[in-house]
N, C-alpha and C positions, 0 to 999 in steps of 0.2 A: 452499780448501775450499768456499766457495760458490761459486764459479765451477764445481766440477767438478760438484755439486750440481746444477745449473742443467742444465749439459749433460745432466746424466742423464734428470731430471725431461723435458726437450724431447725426448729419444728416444722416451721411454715415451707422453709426446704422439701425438707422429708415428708413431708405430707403431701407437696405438690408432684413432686417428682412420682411419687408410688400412684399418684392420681395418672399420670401421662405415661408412665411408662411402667407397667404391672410388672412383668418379665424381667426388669433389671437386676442384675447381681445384688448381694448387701453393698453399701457402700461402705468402703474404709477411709480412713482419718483421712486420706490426700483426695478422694472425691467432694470435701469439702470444701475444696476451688484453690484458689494461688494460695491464698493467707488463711482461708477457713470462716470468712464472713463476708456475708454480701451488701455492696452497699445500694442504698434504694435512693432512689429520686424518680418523680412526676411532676408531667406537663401533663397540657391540656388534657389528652388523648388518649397521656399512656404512663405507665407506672413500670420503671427500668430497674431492674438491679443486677449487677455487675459484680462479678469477681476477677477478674484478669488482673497481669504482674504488672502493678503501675507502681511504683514503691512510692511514690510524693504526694500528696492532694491535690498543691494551690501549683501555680503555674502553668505554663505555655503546654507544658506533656502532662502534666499531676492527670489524675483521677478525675478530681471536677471539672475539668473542662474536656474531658474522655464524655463523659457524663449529657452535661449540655450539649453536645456536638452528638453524640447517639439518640437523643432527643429531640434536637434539631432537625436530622434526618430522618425520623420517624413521624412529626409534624407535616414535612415537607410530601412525604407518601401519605399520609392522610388527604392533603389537599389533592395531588396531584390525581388521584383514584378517585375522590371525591368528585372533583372537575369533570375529567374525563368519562366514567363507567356511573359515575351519581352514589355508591357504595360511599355512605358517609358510619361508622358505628358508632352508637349511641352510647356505650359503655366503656370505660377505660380500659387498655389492652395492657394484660402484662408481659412484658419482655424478659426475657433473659440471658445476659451474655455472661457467656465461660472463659477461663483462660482455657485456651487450645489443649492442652492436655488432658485436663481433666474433661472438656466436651469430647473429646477422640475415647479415653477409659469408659466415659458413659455411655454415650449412645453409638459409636460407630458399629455396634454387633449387631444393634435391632435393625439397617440397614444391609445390603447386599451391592450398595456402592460406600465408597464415601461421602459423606455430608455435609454440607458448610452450615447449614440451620434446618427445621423446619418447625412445622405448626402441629399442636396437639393439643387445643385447649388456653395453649400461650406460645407467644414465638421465642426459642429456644436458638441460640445461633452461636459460632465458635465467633468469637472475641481476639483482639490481640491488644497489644500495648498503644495502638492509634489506632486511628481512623483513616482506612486504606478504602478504592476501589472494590473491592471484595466485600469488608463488611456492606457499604452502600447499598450495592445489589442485595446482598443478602439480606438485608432487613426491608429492605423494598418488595422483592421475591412472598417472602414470608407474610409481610403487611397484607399482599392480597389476599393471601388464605383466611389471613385472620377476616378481613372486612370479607370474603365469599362467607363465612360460617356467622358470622354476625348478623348477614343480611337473611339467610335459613339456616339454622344450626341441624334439622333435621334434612337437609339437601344434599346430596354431594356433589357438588357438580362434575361433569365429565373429568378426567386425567384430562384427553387433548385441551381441553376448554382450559380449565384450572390451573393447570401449567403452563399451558401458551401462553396465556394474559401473564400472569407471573412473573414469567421471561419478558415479555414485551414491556413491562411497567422495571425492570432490574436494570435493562438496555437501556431505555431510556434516562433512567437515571444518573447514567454518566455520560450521556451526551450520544449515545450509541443507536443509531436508526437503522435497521434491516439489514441483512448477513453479512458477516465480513467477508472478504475471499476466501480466506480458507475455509469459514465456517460453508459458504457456498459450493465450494470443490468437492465438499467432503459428502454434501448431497447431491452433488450432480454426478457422483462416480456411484454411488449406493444407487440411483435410481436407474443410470445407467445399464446397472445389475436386476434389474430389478428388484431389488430388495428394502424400499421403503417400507415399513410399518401401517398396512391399512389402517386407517381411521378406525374400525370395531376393534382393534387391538387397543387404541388409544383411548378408549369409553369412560375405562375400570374406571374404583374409583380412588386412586394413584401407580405410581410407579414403583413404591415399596417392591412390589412383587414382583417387577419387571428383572431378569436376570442383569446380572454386571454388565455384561458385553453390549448388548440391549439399551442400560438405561440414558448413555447418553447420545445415544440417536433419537429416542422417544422425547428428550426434552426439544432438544433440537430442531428436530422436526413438529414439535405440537408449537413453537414457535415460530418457527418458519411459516407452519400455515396460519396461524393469527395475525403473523405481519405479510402473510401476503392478502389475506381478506384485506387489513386495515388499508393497507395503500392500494388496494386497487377498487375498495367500495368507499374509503374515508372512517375516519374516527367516530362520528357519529352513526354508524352503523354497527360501532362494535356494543356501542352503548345498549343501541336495541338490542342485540344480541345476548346482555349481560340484563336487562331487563326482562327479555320473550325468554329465558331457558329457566329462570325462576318462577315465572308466572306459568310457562305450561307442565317444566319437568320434561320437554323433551327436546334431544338433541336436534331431532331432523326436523322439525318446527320450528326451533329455531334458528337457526342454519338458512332456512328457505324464506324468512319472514324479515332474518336482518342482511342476509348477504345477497338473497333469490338463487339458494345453490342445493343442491343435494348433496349427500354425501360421495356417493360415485365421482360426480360431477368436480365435487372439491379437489379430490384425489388425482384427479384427471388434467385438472387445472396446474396443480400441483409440480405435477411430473413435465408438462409442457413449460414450464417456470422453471425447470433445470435444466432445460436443455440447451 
């Protein structure tokens, strides 16, 4: 019975993985995760399965309460996206966490940074033995993507859009409300230079393509400026904004109907914000 279990579980592997990531190498016997079988559980929302090096089940560190607790937090970003943006999806999401190793073998090459998770049909995120600050964000991070493509699966929405909100729902999740100093410093010397990232840079539709050096100013900064709309137009303004960019499909439409800004105008605001 487990054995034919097993078998199953690796087909549905294999079949999902080549669905999300075409390009990927064969895999060999160790890209089959810590121990080579994933274990599944579902909540409301979402339907998780885990491979990471938990060696126990039951207990305070075991696996099932690794489990419930990944769950937990993925509930908790249901709601809190729901509340806030109205982004509720009507269909279970699957998750999947890696032991770090084998997420680093798999996907770190179809990338041009490092990765801690992303979205491609399911959220896919590096795993450890707990439940740390990092995974939180990252399955928070990624939740939005999943609930942006639930709400139009034929949309993309902007990079700055997609990623700002993103970051702002990851931050927030551990209690984290608008720049830290350093993260602040680190754009007030870039802008200083002039060397911010125009918004038409930030459109695409992600940062895949964005070079290494590049990619973490681009998140950075597309969160910088959704938290500085947020706090200086309010929350419910971001709403409309996450409503008006689905309903017209266009960025500068919606920009001006949920914030009353232009694009120039945003940028301009932007730059006087680091000074």
């Amino acid at each position: 019975m487990r054995y034919s279990r097993r078998m199953r579980l690796e087909a549905r592997i294999c079949l999902h993985l080549l669905a999300v990531v075409a390009l990927l190498p064969a895999a060999s016997a160790r890209d089959r995760g810590a121990d080579g079988e994933f274990s599944e559980r579902q909540s409301i929302h979402f339907r998780l399965h885990q491979d990471v090096d938990i060696d126990s089940y039951s207990g305070v560190g075991g696996s099932r309460q690794f489990e419930v607790s990944v769950l937990e937090i993925l509930e908790n970003a249901y709601s809190n996206v729901g509340r806030k943006i109205g982004l509720r999806p009507r269909t279970r999401i699957e998750v999947w966490v890696y032991d770090p190793a084998v997420f680093g073998e798999r996907f770190n090459g179809i990338f041009r940074f490092q990765a801690a998770g992303f979205f491609n049909g399911a959220i896919h995120v590096r795993g450890g033995s707990r439940v740390d600050a990092q995974l939180v964000r990252t399955l928070h991070h990624e939740y939005v993507h999943a609930a942006f493509e639930a709400k139009n699966p034929s949309f993309v929405v902007p990079a700055f859009a997609n990623e700002g909100i993103a970051e702002w729902f990851e931050n927030l999740a551990i209690g984290k409300q608008g720049l830290s100093l350093g993260e602040r410093r680190v754009l007030e010397t870039i802008s200083a230079r002039g060397e911010l990232l125009p918004l038409g840079r930030l459109r695409s539709s992600g940062f895949a393509d964005v070079a290494a050096d590049d990619a973490g100013l681009a998140y950075l900064q597309s969160y910088a400026t959704i938290e500085h709309l947020v706090r200086t137009r309010g929350e419910r303004s971001l709403r409309t904004f996450v409503d008006e960019i689905f309903r017209s499909r266009n960025l500068a439409r919606a920009l001006e109907r949920a914030f009353g800004v232009e694009e120039h105008e945003l940028e301009a605001e932007l730059r006087s914000a680091l000074r």
